[in-house]
C-alpha positions in Angstrom: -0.9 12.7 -2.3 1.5 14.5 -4.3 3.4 13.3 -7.1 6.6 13.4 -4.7 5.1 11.6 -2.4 4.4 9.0 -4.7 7.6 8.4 -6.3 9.3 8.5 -3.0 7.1 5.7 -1.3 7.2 3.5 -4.3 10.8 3.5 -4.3 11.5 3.4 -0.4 11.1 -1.0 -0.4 13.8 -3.2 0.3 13.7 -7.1 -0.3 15.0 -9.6 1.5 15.1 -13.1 2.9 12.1 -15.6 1.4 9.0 -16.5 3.6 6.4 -19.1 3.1 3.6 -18.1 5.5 4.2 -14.2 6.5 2.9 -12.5 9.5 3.5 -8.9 9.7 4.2 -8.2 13.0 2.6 -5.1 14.8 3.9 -5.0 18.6 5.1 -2.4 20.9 8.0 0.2 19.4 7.3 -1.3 15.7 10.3 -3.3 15.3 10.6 -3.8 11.7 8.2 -0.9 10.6 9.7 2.8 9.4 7.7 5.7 8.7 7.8 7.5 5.7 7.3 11.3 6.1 7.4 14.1 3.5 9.3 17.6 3.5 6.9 20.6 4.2 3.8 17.8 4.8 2.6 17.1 8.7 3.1 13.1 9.2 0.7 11.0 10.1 0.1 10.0 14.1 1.0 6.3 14.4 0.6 4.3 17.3 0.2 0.2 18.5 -2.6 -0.9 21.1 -3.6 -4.2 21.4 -1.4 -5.8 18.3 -3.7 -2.7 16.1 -1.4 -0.4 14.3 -3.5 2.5 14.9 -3.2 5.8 12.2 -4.7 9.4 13.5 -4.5 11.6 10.1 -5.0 15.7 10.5 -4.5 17.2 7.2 -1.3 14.7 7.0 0.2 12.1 5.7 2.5 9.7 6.1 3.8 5.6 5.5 4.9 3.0 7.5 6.1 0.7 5.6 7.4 -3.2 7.0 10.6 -4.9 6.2 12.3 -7.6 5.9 9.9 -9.8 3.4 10.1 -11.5 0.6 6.7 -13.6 -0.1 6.4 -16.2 -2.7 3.5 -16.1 -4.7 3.1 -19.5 -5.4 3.0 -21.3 -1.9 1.3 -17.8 -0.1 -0.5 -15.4 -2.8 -3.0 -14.4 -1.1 -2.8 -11.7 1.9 -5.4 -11.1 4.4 -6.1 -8.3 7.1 -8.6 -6.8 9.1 -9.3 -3.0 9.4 -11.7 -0.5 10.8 -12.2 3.2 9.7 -14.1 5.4 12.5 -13.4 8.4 10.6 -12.3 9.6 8.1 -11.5 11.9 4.5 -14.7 12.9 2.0 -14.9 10.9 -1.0 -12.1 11.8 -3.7 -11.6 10.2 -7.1 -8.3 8.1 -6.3 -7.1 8.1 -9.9 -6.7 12.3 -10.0 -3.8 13.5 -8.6 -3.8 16.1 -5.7 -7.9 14.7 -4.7 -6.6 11.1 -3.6 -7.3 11.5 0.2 -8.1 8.1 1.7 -9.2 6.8 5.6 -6.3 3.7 5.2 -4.5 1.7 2.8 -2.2 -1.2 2.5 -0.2 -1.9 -0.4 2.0 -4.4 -1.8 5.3 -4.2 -3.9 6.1 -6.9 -6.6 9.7 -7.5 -7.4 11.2 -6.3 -10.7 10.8 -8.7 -13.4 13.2 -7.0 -15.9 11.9 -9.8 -18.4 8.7 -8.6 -18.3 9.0 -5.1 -18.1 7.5 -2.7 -20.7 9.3 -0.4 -22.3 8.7 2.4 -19.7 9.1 0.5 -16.9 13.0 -0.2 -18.2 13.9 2.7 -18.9 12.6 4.5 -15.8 13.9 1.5 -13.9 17.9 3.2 -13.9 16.1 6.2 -11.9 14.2 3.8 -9.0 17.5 1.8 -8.7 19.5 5.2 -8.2 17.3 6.5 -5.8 16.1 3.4 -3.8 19.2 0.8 -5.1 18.8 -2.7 -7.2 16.1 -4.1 -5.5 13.4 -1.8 -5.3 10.1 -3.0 -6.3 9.1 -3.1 -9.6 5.0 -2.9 -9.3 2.7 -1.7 -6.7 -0.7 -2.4 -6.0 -2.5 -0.5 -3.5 -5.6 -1.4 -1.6 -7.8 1.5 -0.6 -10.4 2.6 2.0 -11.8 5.7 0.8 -12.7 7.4 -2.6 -15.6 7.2 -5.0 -15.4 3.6 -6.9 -17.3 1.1 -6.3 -15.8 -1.7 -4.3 -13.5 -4.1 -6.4 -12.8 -0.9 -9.0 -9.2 -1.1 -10.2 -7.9 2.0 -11.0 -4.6 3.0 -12.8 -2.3 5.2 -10.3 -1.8 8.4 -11.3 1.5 8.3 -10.2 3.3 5.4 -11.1 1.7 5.1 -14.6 1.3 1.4 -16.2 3.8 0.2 -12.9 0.6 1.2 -10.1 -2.7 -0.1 -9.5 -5.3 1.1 -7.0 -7.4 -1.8 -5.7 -11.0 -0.1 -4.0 -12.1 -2.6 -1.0 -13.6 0.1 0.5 -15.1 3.5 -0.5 -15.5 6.3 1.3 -19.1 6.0 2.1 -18.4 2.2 3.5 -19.7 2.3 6.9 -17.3 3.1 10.1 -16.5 1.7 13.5 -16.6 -1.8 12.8 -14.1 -4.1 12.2 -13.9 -5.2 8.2 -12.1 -8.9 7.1 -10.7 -8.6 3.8 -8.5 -10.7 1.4 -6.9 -10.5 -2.3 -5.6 -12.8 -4.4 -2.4 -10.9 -5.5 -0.9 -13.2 -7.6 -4.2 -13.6 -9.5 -4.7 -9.3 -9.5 -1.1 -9.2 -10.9 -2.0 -11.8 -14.1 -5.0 -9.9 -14.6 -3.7 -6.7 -14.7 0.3 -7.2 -16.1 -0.9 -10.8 -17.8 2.4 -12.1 -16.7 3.1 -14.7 -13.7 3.7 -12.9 -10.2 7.0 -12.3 -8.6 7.4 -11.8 -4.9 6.1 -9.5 -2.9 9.0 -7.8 -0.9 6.9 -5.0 0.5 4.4 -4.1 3.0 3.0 -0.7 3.2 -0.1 1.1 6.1 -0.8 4.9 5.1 -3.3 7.0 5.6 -3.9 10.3 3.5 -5.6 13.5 4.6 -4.1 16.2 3.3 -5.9 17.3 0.2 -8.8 17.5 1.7 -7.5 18.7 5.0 -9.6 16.3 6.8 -9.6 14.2 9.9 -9.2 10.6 10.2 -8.7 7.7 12.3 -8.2 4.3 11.5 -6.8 0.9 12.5 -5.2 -2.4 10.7 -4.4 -5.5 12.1 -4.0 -9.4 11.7 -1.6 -9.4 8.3 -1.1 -12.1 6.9 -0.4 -14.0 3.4 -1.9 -17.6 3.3 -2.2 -19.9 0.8 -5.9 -20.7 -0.9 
């Protein structure tokens, strides 16, 4: 993805009301879901069958990204889904900008926790809130199909600096067309990689990336969910 691209879906969040147990709901017409798309970039071809939102990527890219949610961490922290790749990009390296093609991904964004900030963070915090308004997440984390690294890697982003990490469930060479369970622990992924205590999640994010490597893909998520333990 570009850099753009990037900055633009990391800001495009919004928080609100809190949740204890949090379904993201995929159903006909995607009430509560908005796509993402880029200038001068084909989208993404999005689609829901069978409570599956269903991504077709053809040298593309787009986001859907869910809202309302607020999630706290300490009754819910850790989210659950199921996915299945039948296709999709070449293996890239996901930490180089411009080769970060992936099949799928779902990512998280943590609220702002100006009191544990760094330094950068702050003072790039007056652009985000500018551009995507005083509640914008603070930190992403990003949870990958697709690319080299071994499954669990953590990778810096290369886009969002010390604010982004790329989580690798999957890599590229994972095998396709069947369904794959999966869970994280955010809050424990956000003390191990900012050392401080998470704050809520307030976003939900589905893309799928092609456009790099000008490649085809098709994928589908379903069944998302943050449970407790």
């Amino acid at each position: 993805m570009k850099n753009m691209i990037a900055a633009t879906a990391f800001t495009a969040f919004c928080a609100i009301m809190p949740a204890n147990a949090e379904t993201i709901a995929i159903s006909p017409g995607l009430p509560g879901w908005e796509e993402l798309k880029f200038d001068d970039l084909t989208p993404n071809t999005w689609r829901v069958e069978n409570g599956e939102l269903i991504v077709e990527s053809n040298n593309s890219v787009s986001i859907m990204y869910f809202r309302p949610l607020s999630v706290d961490l300490s009754l819910t922290p850790v989210l659950t889904w199921e996915w299945k790749v039948d296709s999709g990009p070449p293996a890239t390296d996901l930490s180089v900008k411009g080769g970060d093609d992936r099949a799928i991904a779902i990512a998280v964004g943590y609220a702002y926790d100006s009191a544990n900030a760094s330094m950068g963070e702050r003072m790039k915090r007056v652009v985000v809130e500018a551009a995507a308004g005083a509640d914008a997440p603070g930190r992403l984390l990003d949870m990958a199909w697709g690319g080299t690294a071994a499954p669990g890697t953590v990778l810096k982003s290369p886009y969002t600096g010390s604010a982004g990490r790329i989580l690798t469930k999957q890599n590229a060479s994972a095998a396709t067309g069947q369904w794959v369970t999966e869970s994280v622990d955010l809050a424990s992924y956000y003390q191990q990689e900012w050392s401080n205590t998470a704050p809520n999640v307030i976003s939900v994010s589905v893309s799928a990336d092609t456009d790099d490597t000008r490649a085809v893909g098709n994928a589908r998520i379903r069944n998302i969910r943050f449970v407790a333990r």
